[in-house]
C-alpha positions as CSV (number, residue, x, y, z in Angstrom):
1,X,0.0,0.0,0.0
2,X,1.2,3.4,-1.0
3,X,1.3,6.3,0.8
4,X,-1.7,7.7,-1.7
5,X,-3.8,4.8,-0.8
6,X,-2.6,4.9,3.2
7,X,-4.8,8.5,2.7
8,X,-8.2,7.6,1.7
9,X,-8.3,10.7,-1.3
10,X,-9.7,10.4,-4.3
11,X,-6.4,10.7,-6.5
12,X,-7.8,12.5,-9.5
13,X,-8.5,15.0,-6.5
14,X,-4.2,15.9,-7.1
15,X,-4.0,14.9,-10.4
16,X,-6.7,14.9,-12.4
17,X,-7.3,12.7,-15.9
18,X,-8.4,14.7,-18.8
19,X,-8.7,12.5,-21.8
20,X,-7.5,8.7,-21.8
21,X,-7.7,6.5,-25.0
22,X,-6.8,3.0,-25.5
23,X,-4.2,1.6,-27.7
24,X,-5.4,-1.6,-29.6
25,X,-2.6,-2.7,-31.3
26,X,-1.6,-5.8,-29.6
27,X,1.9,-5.2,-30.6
28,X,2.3,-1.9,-29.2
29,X,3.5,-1.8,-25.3
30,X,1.4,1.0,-25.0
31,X,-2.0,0.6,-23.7
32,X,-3.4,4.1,-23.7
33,X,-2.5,7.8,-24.6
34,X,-4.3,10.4,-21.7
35,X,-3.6,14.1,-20.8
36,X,-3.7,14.8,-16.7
37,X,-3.7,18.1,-15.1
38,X,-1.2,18.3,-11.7
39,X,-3.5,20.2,-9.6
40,X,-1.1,21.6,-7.1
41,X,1.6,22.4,-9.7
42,X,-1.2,23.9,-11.9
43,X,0.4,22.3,-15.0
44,X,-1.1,20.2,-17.9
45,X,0.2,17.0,-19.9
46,X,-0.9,16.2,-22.9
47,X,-0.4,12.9,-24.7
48,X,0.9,11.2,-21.9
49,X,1.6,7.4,-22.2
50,X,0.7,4.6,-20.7
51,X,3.0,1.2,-21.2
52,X,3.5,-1.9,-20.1
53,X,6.7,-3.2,-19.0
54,X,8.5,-6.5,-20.3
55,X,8.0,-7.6,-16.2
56,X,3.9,-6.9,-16.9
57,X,4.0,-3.9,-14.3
58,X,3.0,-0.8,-15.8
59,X,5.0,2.7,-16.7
60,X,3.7,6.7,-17.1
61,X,6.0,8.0,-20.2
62,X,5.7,11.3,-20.5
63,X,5.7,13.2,-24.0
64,X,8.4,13.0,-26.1
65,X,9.8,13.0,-29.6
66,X,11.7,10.3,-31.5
67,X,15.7,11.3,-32.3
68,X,18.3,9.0,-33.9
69,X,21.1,9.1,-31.2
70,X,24.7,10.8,-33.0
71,X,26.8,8.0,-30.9
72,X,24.8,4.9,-31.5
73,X,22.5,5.6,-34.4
74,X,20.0,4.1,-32.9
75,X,16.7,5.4,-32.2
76,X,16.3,6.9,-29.0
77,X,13.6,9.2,-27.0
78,X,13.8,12.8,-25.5
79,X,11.0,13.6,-23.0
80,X,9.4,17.4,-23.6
81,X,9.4,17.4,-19.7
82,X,9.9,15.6,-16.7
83,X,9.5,15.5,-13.1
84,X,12.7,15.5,-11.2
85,X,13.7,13.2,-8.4
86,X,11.7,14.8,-5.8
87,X,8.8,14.7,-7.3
88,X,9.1,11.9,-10.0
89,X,8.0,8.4,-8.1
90,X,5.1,10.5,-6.2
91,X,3.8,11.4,-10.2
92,X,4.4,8.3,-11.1
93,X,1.9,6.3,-8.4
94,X,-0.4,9.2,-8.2
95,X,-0.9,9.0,-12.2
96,X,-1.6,5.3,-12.2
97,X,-4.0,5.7,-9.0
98,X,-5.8,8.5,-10.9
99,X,-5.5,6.0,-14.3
100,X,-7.7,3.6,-11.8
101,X,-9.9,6.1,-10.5
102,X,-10.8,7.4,-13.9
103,X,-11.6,3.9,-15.3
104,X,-13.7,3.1,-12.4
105,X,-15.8,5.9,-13.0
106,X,-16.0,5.8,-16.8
107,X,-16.9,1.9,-16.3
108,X,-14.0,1.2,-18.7
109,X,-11.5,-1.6,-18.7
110,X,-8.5,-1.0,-16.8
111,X,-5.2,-2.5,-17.8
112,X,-3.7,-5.2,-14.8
113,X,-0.5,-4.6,-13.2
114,X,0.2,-8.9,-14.3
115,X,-0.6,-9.3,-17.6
116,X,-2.5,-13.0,-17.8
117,X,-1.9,-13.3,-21.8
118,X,-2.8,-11.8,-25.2
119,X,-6.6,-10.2,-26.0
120,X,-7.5,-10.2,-21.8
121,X,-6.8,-7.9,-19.2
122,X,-7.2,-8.5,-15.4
123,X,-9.0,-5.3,-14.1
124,X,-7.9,-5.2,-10.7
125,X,-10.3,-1.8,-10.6
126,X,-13.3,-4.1,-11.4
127,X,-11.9,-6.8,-9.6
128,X,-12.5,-9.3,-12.3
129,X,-11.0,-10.2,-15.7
130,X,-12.4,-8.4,-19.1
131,X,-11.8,-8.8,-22.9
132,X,-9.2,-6.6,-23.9
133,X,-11.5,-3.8,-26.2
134,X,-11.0,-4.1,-29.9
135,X,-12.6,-1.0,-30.4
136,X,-11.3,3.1,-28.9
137,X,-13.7,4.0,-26.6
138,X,-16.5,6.7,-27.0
139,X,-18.4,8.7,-24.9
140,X,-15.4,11.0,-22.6
């Protein structure tokens, strides 16, 4: 349990989810794209991702860009803007809290922490496991 969830607040209360919309490609480690507002640093984030990790845990990405690195030539990622250490762990939990919250009371499939195989997720908001949606949601 997280110091967020130790509280009892609602955690779109601090940060609050403007848009989210799912990814479907299944080959794509990103699940959805969303824009949050930080309420107490009164700042907005737009295209926001959200990703799952090789372990099946999941991972806020902020914006970036694409960029071919000049020492490796490989491709490689440059984030717009960032939280820095004090602040970056906190964002971080609160954003997949508020990714939670927001699902819960859109009634839309959240994506599991464990991911239990191709075309289902677990929806540990729900409590249950759900079909994967083929389709972007409507009706934000």
């Amino acid at each position: 349990m997280n110091d967020l969830q130790k509280t009892n607040i609602n955690p779109e209360e601090k940060l609050k989810i403007t848009f989210y919309t799912p990814v479907t490609d299944e080959r794509s480690q990103v699940i959805a794209i969303f824009g949050c507002y930080a309420v107490n640093d009164d700042i907005y984030f737009s295209k926001c991702k959200l990703i799952r990790k090789k372990d099946g845990g999941l991972f806020v990405a902020m914006p970036s860009e694409k960029y071919t690195d000049p020492k490796t030539g490989q491709d490689a990622f440059q984030n717009f803007c960032w939280y820095g250490t004090k602040k970056a762990q906190f964002f971080q939990e609160l954003a997949l809290e508020s990714i939670k919250s927001y699902c819960l009371r859109k009634q839309i499939p959240h994506p599991s922490i464990v991911d239990p195989g191709p075309k289902e997720v677990a929806n540990s908001a729900f409590g249950t496991t759900v079909p994967y949606p083929n389709a972007t949601f409507t009706g934000f």
